[in-house]
C-alpha positions in Angstrom: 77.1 8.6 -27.2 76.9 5.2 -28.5 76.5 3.5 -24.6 74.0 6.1 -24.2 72.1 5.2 -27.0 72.6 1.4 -26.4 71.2 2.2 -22.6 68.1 4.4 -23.7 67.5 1.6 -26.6 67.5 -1.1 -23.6 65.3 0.7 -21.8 62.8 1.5 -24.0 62.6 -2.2 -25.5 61.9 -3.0 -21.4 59.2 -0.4 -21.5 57.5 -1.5 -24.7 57.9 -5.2 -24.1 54.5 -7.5 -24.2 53.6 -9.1 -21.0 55.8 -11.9 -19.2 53.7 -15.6 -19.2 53.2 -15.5 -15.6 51.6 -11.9 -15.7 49.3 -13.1 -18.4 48.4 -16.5 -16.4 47.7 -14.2 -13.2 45.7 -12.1 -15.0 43.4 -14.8 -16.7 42.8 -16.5 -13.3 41.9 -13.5 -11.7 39.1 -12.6 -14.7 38.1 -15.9 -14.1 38.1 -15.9 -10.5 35.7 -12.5 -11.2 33.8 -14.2 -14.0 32.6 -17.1 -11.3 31.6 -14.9 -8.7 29.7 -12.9 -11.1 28.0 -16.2 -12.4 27.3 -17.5 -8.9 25.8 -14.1 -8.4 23.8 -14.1 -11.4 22.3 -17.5 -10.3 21.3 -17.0 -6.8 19.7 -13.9 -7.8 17.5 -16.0 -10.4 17.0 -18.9 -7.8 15.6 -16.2 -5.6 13.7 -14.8 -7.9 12.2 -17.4 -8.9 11.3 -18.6 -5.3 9.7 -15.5 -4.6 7.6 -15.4 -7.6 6.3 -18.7 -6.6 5.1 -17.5 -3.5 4.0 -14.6 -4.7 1.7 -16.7 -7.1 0.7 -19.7 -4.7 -0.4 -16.9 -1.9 -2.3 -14.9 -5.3 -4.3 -18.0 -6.2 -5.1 -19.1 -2.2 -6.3 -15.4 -1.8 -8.5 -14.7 -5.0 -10.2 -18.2 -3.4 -10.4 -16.4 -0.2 -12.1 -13.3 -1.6 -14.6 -15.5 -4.0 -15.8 -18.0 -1.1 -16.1 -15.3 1.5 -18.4 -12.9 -0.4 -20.7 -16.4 -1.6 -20.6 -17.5 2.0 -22.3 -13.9 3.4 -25.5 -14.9 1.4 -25.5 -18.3 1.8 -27.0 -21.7 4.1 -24.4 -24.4 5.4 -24.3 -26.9 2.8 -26.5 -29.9 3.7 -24.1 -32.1 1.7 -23.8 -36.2 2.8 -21.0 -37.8 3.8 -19.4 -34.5 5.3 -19.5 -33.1 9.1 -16.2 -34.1 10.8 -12.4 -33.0 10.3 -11.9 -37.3 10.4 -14.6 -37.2 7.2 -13.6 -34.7 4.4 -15.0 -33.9 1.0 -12.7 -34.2 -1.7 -14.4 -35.3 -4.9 -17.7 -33.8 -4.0 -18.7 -30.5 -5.4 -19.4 -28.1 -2.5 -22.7 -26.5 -2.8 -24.0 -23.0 -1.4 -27.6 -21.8 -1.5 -28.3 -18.4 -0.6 -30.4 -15.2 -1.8 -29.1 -12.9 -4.2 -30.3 -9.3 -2.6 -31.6 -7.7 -5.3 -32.2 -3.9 -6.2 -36.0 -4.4 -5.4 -38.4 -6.9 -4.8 -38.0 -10.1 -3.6 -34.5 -11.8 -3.0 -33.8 -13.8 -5.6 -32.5 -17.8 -5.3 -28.9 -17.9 -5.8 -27.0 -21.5 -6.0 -23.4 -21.5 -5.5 -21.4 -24.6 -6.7 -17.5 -25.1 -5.8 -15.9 -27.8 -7.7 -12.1 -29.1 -7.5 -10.9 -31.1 -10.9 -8.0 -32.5 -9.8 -6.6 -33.2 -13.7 -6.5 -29.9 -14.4 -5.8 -28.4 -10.7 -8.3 -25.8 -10.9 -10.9 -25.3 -8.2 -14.3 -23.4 -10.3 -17.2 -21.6 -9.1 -20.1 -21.8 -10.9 -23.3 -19.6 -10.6 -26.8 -20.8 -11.0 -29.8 -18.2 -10.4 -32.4 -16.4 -12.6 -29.8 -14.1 -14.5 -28.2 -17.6 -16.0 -24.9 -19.4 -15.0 -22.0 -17.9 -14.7 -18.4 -20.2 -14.5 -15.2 -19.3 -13.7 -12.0 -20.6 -12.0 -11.2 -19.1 -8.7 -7.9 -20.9 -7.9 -5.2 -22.8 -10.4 -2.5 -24.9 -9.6 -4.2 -26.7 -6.9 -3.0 -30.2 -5.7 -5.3 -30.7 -2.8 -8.8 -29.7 -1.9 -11.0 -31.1 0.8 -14.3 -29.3 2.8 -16.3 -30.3 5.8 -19.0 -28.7 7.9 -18.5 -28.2 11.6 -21.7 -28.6 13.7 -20.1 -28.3 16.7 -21.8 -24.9 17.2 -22.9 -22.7 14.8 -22.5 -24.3 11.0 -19.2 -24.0 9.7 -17.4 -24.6 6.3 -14.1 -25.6 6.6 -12.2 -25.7 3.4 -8.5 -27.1 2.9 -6.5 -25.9 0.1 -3.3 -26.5 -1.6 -1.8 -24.8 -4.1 1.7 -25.7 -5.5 3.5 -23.8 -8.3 6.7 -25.6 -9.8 9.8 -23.4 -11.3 12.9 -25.0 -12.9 14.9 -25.2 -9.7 11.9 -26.0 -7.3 8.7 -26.0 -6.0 6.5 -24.0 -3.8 4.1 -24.8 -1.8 1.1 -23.2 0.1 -1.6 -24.8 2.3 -4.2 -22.9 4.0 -7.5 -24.0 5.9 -10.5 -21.6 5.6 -13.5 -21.0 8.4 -16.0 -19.9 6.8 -19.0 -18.7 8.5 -22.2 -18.7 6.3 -24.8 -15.6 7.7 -28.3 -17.0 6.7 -30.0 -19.3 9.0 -33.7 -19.7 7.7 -34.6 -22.5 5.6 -36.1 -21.2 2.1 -39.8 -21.1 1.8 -41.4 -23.3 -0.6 
């Protein structure tokens, strides 16, 4: 009974025994091999977040210009601006300048003056609207590193505007660049 007991004591120090140094050093370098994967995971999901949040933000800010120039364009003349008329000769410092006729309910039209300006220190481009009702201001597109117009008299007038918006994020920046045609719709001069 004694070698029994002896045996089953053996055995059941084996079974309750702690782990051997070489199990514990396998198992802490495969947590760790688990913990970098995660990590790497975690960080190429925020690098790609991050990218894609920049572009969702650089395409925002080229379309709300979009949207804001096209409408102002409908109801306006080709600027008669100096200094501009060829792709070779762009605007960049000078403030781009729209005069149209605000359709109102009834009566006459009214005069409407439409004024595009880029300020390169704080990167916004800002519209600013002159007619009877007052002036009204407000920036159409942020984060803009480039800005340049010309008209194109090659056949009908056209505005061509250059744009450049770049947002920066920890890892990176993004970039966009679009070039706008814009067709203005009224051709008569204004009556004095």
């Amino acid at each position: 009974m004694k070698a029994r007991s002896a045996a089953e004591l053996a055995a059941r120090r084996r079974r309750q025994s702690g782990f051997t140094l070489i199990e514990l050093l396998i198992a802490t370098t495969l947590g760790l091999l688990v913990l970098g994967a995660l990590t790497s995971l975690v960080v190429t999901m925020m690098v790609a977040d991050n990218t894609a949040a920049g572009r969702i933000e650089a395409s925002s800010q080229v379309r709300d210009f979009q949207l804001a120039a096209y409408e102002d364009f409908v109801l306006a003349r080709a600027p008669t601006s100096p200094g501009c008329g060829t792709a070779a000769n762009q605007c960049t410092t000078q403030t781009l300048l729209l005069i149209g006729d605000q359709a109102p309910t009834s009566g006459q039209p009214v005069p409407d003056t439409i004024r595009y300006e880029w300020y390169p220190s704080t990167q916004t481009v800002t519209r600013q609207a002159d007619n009877t009702n007052g002036t009204s201001t407000r920036v159409v597109a942020s984060n803009v590193t480039a800005y340049s117009w010309y008209v194109d008299r090659t056949a009908a007038p056209t505005v061509v505007v250059s744009l450049t918006v770049t947002i920066p994020s920890y890892n990176a920046t993004y970039s966009e660049s679009q070039t706008f045609r814009f067709y203005p719709r009224i051709t008569a001069t204004p009556s004095p």
